[in-house]
Structure formats: C-alpha cells, structure tokens
C-alpha positions in Angstrom: 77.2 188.8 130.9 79.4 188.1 128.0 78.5 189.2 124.7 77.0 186.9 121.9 80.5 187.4 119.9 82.3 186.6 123.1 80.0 183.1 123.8 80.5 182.2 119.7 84.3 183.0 119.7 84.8 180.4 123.0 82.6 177.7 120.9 84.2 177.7 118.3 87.7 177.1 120.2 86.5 174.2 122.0 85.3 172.6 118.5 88.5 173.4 117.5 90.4 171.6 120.3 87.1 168.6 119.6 89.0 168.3 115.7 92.5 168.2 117.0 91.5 165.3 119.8 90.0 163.3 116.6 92.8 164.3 114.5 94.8 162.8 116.3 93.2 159.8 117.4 93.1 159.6 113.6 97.3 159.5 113.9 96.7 156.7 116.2 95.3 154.2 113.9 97.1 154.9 111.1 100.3 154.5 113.0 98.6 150.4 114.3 98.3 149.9 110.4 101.5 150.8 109.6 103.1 148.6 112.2 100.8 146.1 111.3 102.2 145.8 107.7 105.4 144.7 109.2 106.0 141.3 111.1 104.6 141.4 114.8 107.8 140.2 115.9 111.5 141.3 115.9 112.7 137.4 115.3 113.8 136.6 111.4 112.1 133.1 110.4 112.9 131.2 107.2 112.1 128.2 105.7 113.1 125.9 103.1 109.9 123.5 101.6 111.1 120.9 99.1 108.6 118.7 97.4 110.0 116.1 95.0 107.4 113.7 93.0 108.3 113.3 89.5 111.2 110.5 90.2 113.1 109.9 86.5 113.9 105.9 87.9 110.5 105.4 89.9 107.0 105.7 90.4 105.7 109.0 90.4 104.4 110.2 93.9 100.9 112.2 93.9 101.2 114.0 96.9 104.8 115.9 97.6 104.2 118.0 95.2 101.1 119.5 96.5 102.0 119.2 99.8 105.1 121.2 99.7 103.2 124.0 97.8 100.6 124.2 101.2 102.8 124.0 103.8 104.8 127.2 101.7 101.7 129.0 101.5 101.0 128.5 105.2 104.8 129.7 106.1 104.3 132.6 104.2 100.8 133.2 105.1 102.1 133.3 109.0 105.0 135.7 108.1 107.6 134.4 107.3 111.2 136.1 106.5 112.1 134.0 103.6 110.3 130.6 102.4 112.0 129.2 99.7 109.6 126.7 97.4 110.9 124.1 95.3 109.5 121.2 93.4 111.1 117.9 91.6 114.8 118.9 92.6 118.0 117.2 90.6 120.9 116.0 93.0 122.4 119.3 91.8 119.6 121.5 92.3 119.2 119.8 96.0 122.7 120.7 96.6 122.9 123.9 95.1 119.2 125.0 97.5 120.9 123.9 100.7 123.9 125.8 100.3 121.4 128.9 99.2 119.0 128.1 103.0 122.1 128.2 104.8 123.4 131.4 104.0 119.7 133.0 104.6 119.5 131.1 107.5 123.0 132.3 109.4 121.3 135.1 111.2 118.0 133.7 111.3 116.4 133.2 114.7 113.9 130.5 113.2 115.0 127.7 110.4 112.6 125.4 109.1 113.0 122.8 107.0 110.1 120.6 105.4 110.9 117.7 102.6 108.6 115.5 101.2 109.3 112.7 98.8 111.2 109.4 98.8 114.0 108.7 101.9 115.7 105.5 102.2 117.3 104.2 105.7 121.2 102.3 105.1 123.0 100.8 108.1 120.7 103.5 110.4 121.4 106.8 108.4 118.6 108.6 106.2 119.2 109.3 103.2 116.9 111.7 101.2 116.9 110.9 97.8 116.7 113.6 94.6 114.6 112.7 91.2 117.6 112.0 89.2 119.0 109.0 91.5 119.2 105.3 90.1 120.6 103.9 93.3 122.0 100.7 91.3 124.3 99.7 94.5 123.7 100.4 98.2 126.8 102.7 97.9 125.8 104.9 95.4 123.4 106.5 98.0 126.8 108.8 99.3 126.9 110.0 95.8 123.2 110.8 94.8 121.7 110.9 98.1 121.6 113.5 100.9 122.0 112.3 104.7 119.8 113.6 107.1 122.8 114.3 109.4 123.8 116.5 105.8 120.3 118.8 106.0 120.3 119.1 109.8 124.2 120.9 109.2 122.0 123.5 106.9 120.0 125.0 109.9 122.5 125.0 112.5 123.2 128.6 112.2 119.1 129.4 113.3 119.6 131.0 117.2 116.5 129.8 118.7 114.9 127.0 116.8 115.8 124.8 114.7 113.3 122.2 112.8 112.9 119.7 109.9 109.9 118.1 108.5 110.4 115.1 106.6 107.9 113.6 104.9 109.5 110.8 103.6 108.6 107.6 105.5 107.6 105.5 101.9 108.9 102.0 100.5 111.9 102.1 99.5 111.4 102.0 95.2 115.3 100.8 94.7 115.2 98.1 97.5 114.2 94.9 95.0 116.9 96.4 92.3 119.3 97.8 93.9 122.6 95.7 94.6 124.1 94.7 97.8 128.2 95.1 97.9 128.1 93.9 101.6 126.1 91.1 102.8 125.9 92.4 106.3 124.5 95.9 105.1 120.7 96.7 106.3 118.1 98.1 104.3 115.0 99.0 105.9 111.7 100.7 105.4 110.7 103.7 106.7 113.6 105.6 108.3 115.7 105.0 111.4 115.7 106.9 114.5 117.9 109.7 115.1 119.0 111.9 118.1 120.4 115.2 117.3 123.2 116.5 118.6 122.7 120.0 118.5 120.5 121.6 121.0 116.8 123.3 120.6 116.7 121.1 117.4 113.5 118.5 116.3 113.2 116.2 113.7 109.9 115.4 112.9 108.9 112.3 111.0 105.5 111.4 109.0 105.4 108.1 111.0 107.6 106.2 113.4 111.1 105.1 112.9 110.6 101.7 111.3 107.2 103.1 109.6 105.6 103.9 106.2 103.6 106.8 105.9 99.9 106.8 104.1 99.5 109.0 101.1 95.7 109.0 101.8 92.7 109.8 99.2 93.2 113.6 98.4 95.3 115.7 96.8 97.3 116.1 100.2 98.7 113.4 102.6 97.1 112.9 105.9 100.4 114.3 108.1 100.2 117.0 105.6 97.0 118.3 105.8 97.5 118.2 109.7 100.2 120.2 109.3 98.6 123.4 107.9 95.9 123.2 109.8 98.4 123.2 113.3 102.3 124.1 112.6 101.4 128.2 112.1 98.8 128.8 114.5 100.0 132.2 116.9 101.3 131.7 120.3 101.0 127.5 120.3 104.2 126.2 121.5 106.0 124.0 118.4 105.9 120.8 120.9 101.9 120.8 121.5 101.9 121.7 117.8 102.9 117.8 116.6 101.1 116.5 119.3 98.0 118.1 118.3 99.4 117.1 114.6 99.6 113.3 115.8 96.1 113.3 117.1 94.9 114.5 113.6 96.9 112.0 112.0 96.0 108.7 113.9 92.4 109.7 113.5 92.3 110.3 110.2 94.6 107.1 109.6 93.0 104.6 112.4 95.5 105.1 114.3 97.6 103.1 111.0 99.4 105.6 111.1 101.7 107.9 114.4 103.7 110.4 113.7 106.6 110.9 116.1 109.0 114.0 116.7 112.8 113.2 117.9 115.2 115.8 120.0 114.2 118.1 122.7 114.3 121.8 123.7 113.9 124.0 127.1 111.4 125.1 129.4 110.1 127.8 127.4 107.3 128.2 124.5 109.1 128.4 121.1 106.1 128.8 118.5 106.4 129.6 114.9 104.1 131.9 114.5 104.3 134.3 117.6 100.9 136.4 118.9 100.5 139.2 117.0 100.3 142.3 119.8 96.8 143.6 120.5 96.4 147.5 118.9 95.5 150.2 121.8 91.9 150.6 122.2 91.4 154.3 120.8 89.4 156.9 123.2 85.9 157.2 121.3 82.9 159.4 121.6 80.8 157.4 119.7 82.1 153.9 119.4 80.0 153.2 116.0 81.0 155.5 114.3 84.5 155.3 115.2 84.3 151.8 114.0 82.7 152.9 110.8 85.3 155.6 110.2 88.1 153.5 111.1 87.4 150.7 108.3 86.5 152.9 105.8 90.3 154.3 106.4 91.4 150.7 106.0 88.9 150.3 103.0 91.1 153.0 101.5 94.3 151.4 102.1 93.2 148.7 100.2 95.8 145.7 101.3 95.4 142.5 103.4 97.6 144.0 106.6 95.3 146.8 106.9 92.1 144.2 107.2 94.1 142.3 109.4 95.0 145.2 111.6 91.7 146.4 111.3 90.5 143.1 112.8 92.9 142.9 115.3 91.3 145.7 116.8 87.6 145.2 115.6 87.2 141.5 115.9 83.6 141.4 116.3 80.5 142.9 114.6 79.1 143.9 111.2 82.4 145.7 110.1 84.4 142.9 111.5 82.4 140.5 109.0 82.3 143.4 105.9 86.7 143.2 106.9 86.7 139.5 106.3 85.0 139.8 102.8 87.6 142.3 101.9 90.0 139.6 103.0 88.3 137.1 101.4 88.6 139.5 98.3 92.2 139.6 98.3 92.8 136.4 98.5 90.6 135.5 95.9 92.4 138.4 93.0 95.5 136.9 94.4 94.6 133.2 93.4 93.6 134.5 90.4 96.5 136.1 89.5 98.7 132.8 89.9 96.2 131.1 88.7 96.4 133.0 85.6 100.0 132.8 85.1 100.4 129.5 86.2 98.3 128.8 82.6 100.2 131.2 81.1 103.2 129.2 81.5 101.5 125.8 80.8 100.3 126.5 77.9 103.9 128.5 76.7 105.4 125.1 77.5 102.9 123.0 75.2 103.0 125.8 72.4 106.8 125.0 72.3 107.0 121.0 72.9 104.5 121.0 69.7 106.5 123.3 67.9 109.6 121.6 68.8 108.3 117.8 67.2 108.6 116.8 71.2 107.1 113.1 71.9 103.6 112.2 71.9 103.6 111.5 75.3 105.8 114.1 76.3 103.4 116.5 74.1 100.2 115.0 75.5 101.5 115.4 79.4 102.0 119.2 78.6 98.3 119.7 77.0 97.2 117.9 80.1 98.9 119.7 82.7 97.8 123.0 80.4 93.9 122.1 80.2 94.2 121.3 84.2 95.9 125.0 84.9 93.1 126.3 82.8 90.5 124.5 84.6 91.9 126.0 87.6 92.2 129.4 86.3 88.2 128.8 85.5 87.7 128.2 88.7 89.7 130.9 90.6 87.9 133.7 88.3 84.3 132.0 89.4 85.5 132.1 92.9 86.9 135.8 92.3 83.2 136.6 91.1 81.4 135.0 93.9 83.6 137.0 96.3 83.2 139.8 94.3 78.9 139.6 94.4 78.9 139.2 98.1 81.5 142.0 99.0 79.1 144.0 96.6 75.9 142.9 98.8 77.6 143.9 101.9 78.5 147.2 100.4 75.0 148.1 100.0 73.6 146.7 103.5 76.4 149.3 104.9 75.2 151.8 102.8 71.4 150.9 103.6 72.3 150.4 107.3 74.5 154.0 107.3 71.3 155.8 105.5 69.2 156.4 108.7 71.8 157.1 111.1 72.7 160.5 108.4 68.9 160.8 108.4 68.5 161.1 112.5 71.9 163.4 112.1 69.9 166.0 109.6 67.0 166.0 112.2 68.9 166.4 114.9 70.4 170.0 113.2 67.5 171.1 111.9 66.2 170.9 115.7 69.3 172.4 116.7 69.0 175.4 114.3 65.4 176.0 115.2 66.4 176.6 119.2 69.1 179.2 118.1 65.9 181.8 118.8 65.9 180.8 122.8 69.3 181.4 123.6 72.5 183.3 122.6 74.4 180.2 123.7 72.2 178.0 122.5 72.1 179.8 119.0 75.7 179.6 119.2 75.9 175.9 119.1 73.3 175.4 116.4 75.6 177.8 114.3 78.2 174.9 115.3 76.2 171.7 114.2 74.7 173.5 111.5 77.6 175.7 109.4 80.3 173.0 110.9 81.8 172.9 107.3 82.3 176.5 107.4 84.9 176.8 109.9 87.2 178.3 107.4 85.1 180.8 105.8 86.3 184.6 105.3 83.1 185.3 107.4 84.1 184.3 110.7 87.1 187.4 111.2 87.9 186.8 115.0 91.1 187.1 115.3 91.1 184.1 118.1 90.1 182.0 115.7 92.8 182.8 113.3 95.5 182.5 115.6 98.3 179.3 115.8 96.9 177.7 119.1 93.7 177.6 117.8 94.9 176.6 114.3 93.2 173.3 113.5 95.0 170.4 111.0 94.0 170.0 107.5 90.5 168.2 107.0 92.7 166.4 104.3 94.8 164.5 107.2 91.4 163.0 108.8 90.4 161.0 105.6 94.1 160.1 103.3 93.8 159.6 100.2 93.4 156.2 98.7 97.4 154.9 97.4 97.2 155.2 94.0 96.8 151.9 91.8 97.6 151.5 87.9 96.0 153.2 86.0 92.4 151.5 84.5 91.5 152.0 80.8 88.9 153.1 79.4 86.4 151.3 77.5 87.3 152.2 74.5 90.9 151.1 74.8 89.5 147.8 76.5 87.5 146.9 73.2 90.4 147.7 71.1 93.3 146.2 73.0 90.0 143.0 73.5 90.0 143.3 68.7 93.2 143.2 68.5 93.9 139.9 70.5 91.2 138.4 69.2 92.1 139.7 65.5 95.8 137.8 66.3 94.1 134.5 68.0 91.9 134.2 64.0 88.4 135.4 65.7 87.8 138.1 64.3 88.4 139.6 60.8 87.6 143.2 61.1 89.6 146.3 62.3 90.3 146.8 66.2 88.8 150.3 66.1 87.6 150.6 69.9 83.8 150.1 68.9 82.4 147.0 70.5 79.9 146.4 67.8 78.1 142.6 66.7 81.0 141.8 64.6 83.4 142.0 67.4 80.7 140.0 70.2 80.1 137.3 67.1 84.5 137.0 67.6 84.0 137.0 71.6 81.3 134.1 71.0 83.9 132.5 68.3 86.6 132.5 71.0 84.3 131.0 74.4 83.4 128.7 71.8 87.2 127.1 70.8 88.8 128.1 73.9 86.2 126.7 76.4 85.3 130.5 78.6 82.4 131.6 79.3 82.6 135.8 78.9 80.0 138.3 79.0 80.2 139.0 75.2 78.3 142.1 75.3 81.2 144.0 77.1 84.9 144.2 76.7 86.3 143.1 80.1 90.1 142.9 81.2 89.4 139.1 82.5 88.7 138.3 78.7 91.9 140.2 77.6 94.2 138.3 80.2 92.1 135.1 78.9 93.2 135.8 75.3 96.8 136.5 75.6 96.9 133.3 77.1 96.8 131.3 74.0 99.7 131.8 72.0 98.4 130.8 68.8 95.3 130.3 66.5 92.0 129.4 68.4 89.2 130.5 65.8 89.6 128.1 62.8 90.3 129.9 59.5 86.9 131.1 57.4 87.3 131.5 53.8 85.1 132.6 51.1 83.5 130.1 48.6 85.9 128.6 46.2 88.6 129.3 48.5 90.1 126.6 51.0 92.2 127.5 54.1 96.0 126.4 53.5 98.1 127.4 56.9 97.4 131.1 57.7 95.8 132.4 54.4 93.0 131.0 52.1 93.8 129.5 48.9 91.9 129.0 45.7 90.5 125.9 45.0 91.2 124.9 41.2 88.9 121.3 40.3 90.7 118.8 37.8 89.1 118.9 34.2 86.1 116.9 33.9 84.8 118.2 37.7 83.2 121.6 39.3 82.9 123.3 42.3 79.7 122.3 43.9 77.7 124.6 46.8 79.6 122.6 49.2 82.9 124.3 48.0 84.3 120.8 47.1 85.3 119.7 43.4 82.6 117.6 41.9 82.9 115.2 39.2 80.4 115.7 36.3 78.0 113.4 35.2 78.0 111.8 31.0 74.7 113.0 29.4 71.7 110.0 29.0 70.1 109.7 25.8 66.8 111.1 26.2 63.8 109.1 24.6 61.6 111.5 22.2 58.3 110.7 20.5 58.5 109.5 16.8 56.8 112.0 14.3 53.6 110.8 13.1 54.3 110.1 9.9 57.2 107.6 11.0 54.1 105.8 12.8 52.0 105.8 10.3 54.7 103.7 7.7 55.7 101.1 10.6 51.5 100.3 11.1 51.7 100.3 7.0 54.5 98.4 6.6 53.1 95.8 9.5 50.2 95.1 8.1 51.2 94.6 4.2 53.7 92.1 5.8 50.6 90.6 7.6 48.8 90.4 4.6 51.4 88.9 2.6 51.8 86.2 5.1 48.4 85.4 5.1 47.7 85.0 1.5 51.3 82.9 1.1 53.1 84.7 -0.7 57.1 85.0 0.4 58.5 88.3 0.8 60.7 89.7 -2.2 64.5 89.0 -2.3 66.9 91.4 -3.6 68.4 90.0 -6.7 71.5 92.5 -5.9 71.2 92.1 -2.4 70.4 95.7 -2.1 67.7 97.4 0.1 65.8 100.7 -0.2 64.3 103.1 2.6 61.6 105.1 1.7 58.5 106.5 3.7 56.8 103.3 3.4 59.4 101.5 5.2 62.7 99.3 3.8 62.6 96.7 1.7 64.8 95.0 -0.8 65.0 96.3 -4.6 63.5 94.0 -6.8 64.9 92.3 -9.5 66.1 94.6 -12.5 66.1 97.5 -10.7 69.3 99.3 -9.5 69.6 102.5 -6.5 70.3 105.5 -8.1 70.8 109.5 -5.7 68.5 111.8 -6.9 68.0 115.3 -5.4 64.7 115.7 -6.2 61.8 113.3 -5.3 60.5 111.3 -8.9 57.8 108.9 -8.3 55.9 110.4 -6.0 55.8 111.1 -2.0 57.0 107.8 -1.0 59.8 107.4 -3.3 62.6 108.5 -1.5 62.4 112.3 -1.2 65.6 113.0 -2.4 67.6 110.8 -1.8 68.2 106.8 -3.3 65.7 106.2 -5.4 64.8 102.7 -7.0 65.5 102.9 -10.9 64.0 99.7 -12.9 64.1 99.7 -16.7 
C-alpha cells in the first residue's frame, strides 16, 4: 500500500496538470478577443459619405446633413477600413474628397459611395451639384457640377464591389432661373437612368429615374432611415439588402415613394458587412463558472470588441445581458464624448463671430446651433447616467447572485476537511480543496513537486491585469482644478485651494444657474469641469460691493453729481429742498393778536375811525402795529422806556 506522502505527492500532480488544462483554456479566450479586435474579415472596405444641405444659392435641405452623419456611423459601426465623413462640401472641396477616396480606394476590395443632397438631370446625365453652385445657364453645370459617370470613375479601382448611394432625387432649385442656351436641351426632375459600364457595380437611387424623393417628418429621410436599419447587417447579400430597403421605403411612403437599384453583379453573395466567424466553444468543467470567469476577463479588458467577442461566444443568459449593458455603456461615454466637443466647438465659433462684430444673423445662427449642441450634450450625460445606474444595478445582482454559490463552495470544504479523518486518500484531497492557495508554500518539500514537468504557470497569467487607463485625480485636485474654472468663468471669488467648502458650492449653484446644468453641487465632479471649460468667457455676472458698479471686468466706484447721494439701492439719488415747517406761536404773540382784535372791534362799534399816520409811519410793539399818531416821530432805543409794551428795545414812539 503506498504511503500517505506517496498518495499526497500524486494529488498534487494531477491538480497541477487540472491548473495547466485551465491555464490554457484561459490562452484560448484571450487569443478569440484579440482576434476579435481586428476586422472578421481579410477584405479592405471603404467608404466615402457626403452630405451637402446648406446650399449658398438655394433652400436649405434639413435632412442630408443628418443622414450622411448615420449612414457614416453605421459604416463604421460594421467595420469599416476607412469612412470618410463630410458635410456642406464647396465645388473644390468635392473635388479635392474624390481625388482623396480614390487613392484609399485603389486596393480596396469594397468602395462605397453615399451622397445626399441636390442632383439635377441635363440631356440624361446626372449631375451632383456642390453648395457653392449658381447654375445661371444649363452649361455651367460642366463647370460646378459633378457627373455621375465622374463619381462612378472614383470607385473603379474596388476589386469586388463597387456601390453608390445617391440620395439626390429632389426638384431641381435652378430649373425656373436657370437659362436655356439650347432650345432642344432637357431638364427634368428627378434623375435619369443609367447603366454602368463596369462590371459588379450598382447605382442605387432614392426613387425611380424620373422620381422625387420625400424628405419625410424626422430628422432623417425615409430611404435613409431604411438604409441603416438594412445596408450593414452581416452575411445579407447587398441585392436583398435594397430590396428589403424598398419595402421599408414604400411603406413608410404609401408606396409614393420606390426606390430602384440600376447594374448587376454574379451569382455569388457580396454583403458589406460579412459574418463575423463563431469563437471555439472552450472545454469546461463547469460551464457557469466558466462563463462567469470568462466575462469578468472581458470586464477587465474594458473595450467594446471584447463585449462583442464575449457575446459572440455567450450570446445568451444573464452575462450575455450584464455584456450588453457594458456595451450599452460604451456607447453612451462615447456619445458623450462627441457630444461634448461637438459644444466645445460651437460655442468657440460663437465666442469668435461675437468677438469678431459678425452679423446679427450670422451671430444669432451660431448661438443657436451652440444652445442646440448643448442641449445635446445635456442629454448624452443623462443618457450616460441612466446607463451608468443600470450597469450599477446589474453589478450588484451578479454580486448578490455570485454570494451563495462562494457560500455552498465554503460548505463544501469544510465537509471535505472534516472527512480527512476516514481516509489517507481522502485526507489527501481535503488538504487539496482546503490549502489549494498554498500550493507554493516552503512546506510542501517534495521534490516531484518542485520539478519542471510539474511546474505550474503563474496564477498571474489566469486573471491579467486590467490595461492601464489615465490616470484619475484625486478629490482634492478635482475641487481645485473645479475653483479655478469657475474662478476664470466670474463664479466664484475666493482662492482655488482644493477645499470644497459653501463658498465654492454657492459658485457651483451660480454657474447651473447662468449656464443652464444641473450638477451635484455638493461634490466636485469631472463632468462639471468638462462642462466649465466649455464656455470660454464670463457666465456669473460681476458682484460688486455697495457704492461700487461693475464696468467690464472690474468694479468701479460710483461718484453722484452734486446735489444727489447714494441711496441703499446703490444708485445716485437726487435730494429733496427742505419744507418750511409750521411751529406754534408763543403765547404772548396770541395774546396781542386777541388784544389787538378786539380794541379794533370795539372801535368799530362805537364809530370811531381808526387813527391815520400823519407821517405815514407805523409802529410794532407787543400790542400789535399800528400807525404813529400825529406829532409823534420813531426813534431806536436800546432800552425799553414806557413800559412792557413799548417796543422793548427797539423803535420806540417819541411824541412831544
């Protein structure tokens, strides 16, 4: 019978050889992800996407614009080589992007092509027009006009397929003005058919030769929208891609509206987006926790090709749906990011049309298109957030879901550990469930076990370590990085010392007031940093003390005109002319008028006339005024003479 050293020696080989089998099945799955992060197929695919709605000679056009910027997204979305985007091009910008596509397409096995704007038909050619054009005479569409026959020339190099999109099946806006130099020359709406010459080349048009296109009721046309939701699905051959595209389109028009596809190609599927090859089911003991393992690996990776690889493999079940959060997640920072400097630049361009004395309407467009970008940005950080919640909900259901399956683990080694008594074999293997971790310990000195064959890979291989992001601040440089933008935008006053205190939430609360956010003032966060350096100027008015008034970037003193005063309002105030005030005579002065009334009264009543002043002179005394009587002259005294009521120093009536 072997010995107990000999039974735990050949145990702890064959958990050995267990380690290396997961090890690498570990290798396995990290060499799917890393093929998955490249395109699933060999072929090189590009695509040129022009969208042209700002015409500088007629009507603006709501939808190329946003339609060229979804059907770029979807190209790149499906994998796409190269897609180059461009919006509102110049006859020398059109040019100058066609000559670019066809060098990047010369050893391209795929070249697409998608326009969307205004095309005009001439004597049967098409003719896609750039924004600068004025089109005054039929002719000048050779000169400021590109023929179709002219873009097809541009993806002839592709090997395998070659396709253009035009979206461009409008009235013509230069048919009532422009100028006929031949009678016999026809101008038509929609476009004209066409054949191509080349072979494995389509032209596909919004509507039939002949035909306008609908621009529909959203931000995106009809034939658009049917477009994104068909042109990149993987493995669908490109020909029961438009039909599928012209179903969507008639229905959603009633049936106003058919959009047709001219040229042909072989017998075999050509798809743009080509099936993605399905990852090697991986040998598993246990299949959950494989699973579990397996997207916590791509968890780490942290990037949009390891979900999708993940799913690839996983399609289905709890992890599958925690994989398309994640995805969901990405998506949404990504949004955010453009969304963010998509504002940035809006609001750049306003900052310098205003600085520049641009015109009003030139000045009000930009603070339009600005207020929409941050409208949009608003909403890509609430979308970011909701995203953020659920992802964080999911988190803890794994957790909570994860929880009892370590619990029946621990039970099962304690149970393991208390059989070790029965057997020597038996004890060997709870030693194995139980001490697992301590395969490297000094303790174990068999030399079998220390050998090269039985050697097994670092414990550091099974779980990699996360790739390393940029670095996150700390709080403290958050708040102070958070003061210092807001000290620059005029919100706050104080110093940016790192300490997130009242004064610098009071300048968080200024700023979501004047700028329109809605932060979580009671933390620093690098959301309201990005936010901030947005604006490139002022957004907290200037707040001076009292008897100071705000002149450009500093306070100046206010200084009233003579005459007026600085009220509690801080404004210059005129002053008011003092009102004579009504007092109460002394009671003396009462007592002589109520004298003096009733001698007169008397007087009057027994006839006699009141005196005349021989000299025409009058004296005031206590007893009232009356005139000096005949002989008598008015002479200053300084001291009374005659008594109380004979003047009291002053004029005194002198009679001789």
């Amino acid at each position: 019978m072997p010995s107990p050293s000999t039974l735990r020696v050949v145990e702890y080989a064959r958990i050995a050889g267990r380690l290396v089998m997961k090890f690498f099945s570990r290798f396995l799955f990290i060499t799917v992800l890393l093929f998955a992060c490249h395109p699933a197929s060999a072929e090189k695919r590009v695509a040129l996407v022009v969208g042209n709605s700002n015409y500088k000679n007629a009507a603006v056009l709501p939808n190329p614009g946003n339609d060229a910027t979804a059907i770029a997204a979807t190209l790149k979305s499906a994998g796409f080589d190269v897609v180059d985007s461009r919006l509102d091009l110049t006859a020398s910008e059109m040019r100058r992007a066609l000559r670019d596509f066809a060098d990047q397409a010369r050893d391209s096995d795929v070249a697409v092509i998608y326009y969307a704007g205004h095309g005009i038909e001439i004597d049967g050619t098409n003719y896609l027009i750039p924004t600068d054009a004025t089109l005054q005479r039929d002719t000048d569409v050779y000169d400021e006009a590109f023929s179709l026959d002219r873009i097809l020339l541009t993806t002839e190099p592709a090997r395998q397929l070659r396709l253009v999109i035009v979206d461009a099946c409008r009235n013509n806006p230069f048919a009532e003005t422009m100028k006929r130099t031949v009678s016999s020359r026809t101008i038509s709406r929609g476009l004209a058919r066409i054949e191509p010459t080349s072979t494995n080349t389509l032209v596909a048009f919004a509507a039939k030769a002949g035909l306008t296109a609908l621009d529909g009721n959203s931000k995106n046309s009809p034939y658009a929208t049917a477009l994104v939701r068909h042109i990149a699905t993987p493995g669908l051959d490109v020909r029961r891609a438009f039909g599928y595209i012209r179903d969507d389109v008639l229905q959603a028009t009633g049936n106003r509206q058919e959009p047709y596809v001219y040229g042909s190609l072989g017998g075999a599927d050509i798809a743009l987006v080509p099936v993605a090859p399905v990852a090697p089911a991986l040998p598993t003991a246990n299949a959950q926790s494989e699973i579990r393992r397996d997207f916590e690996l791509a968890l780490q990776v942290g990037n949009q090709s390891a979900m999708s690889a993940f799913l690839a493999q996983y399609p289905d079940g709890f992890y599958a749906s925690l994989a398309k959060l994640q995805l969901d997640k990405i998506a949404a920072e990504e949004a955010r990011v453009a969304a963010t400097e998509t504002a940035r630049l809006t609001e750049q361009e306003r900052a310098r049309l205003a600085a520049a004395g641009a015109q009003r309407k030139d000045q009000e467009k930009a603070a339009a298109d600005a207020k929409d970008a941050e409208e949009r940005r608003l909403a890509a950080e609430k979308t970011k957030q909701a995203v953020q919640e659920q992802v964080a909900e999911a988190e803890r259901r794994r957790v909570a879901a994860d929880m009892p399956a370590a619990g029946k683990l621990a039970e099962s080694r304690i149970a393991a550990a208390d059989t070790s008594a029965d057997a020597p074999a038996a004890g060997a293997v709870a030693i194995e469930r139980t001490q697992r971790p301590s395969l490297a310990s000094p303790s174990l000195n068999s030399p079998s076990l220390n050998s090269p064959s039985l050697a097994s890979p670092s414990l550091a291989s099974l779980s990699p370590e996360p790739p390393a992001g940029p670095p996150q601040p700390s709080q403290a440089d958050l708040a102070k990085s958070v003061q210092a933008e807001l000290r620059r935008v005029g919100c706050l006053t104080g110093a940016a010392d790192g300490e997130w205190s009242t004064a610098s939430q009071r300048s968080l609360t200024l700023f979501n007031k004047h700028a329109g956010t809605k932060f979580n003032v009671r933390l620093a966060s690098l959301d309201a940093l990005d936010a901030i350096k947005l604006k490139p100027g002022r957004v907290c008015p200037l707040a001076c003390e009292h008897g100071f008034r705000p002149d450009g970037e500093t306070c100046s003193r206010i200084v009233c005109a003579e005459g007026s005063f600085l009220n509690d309002g801080n404004e210059c105030e005129k002053r008011r002319a003092k009102r004579p005030v009504a007092r109460r005579e002394p009671e003396e002065q009462t007592a002589a008028r109520a004298y003096r009334a009733a001698r007169e009264w008397l007087n009057q009543e027994a006839g006699v006339p009141p005196p005349r002043a021989a000299s025409g002179q009058i004296i005031c005394d206590r007893g009232g005024c009356r005139p000096i009587e005949r002989g008598c002259h008015l002479e200053f005294r300084t001291t009374a003479q005659g008594g109380p009521y004979e003047g009291g120093g002053g004029n005194v009536q002198i009679c001789r």
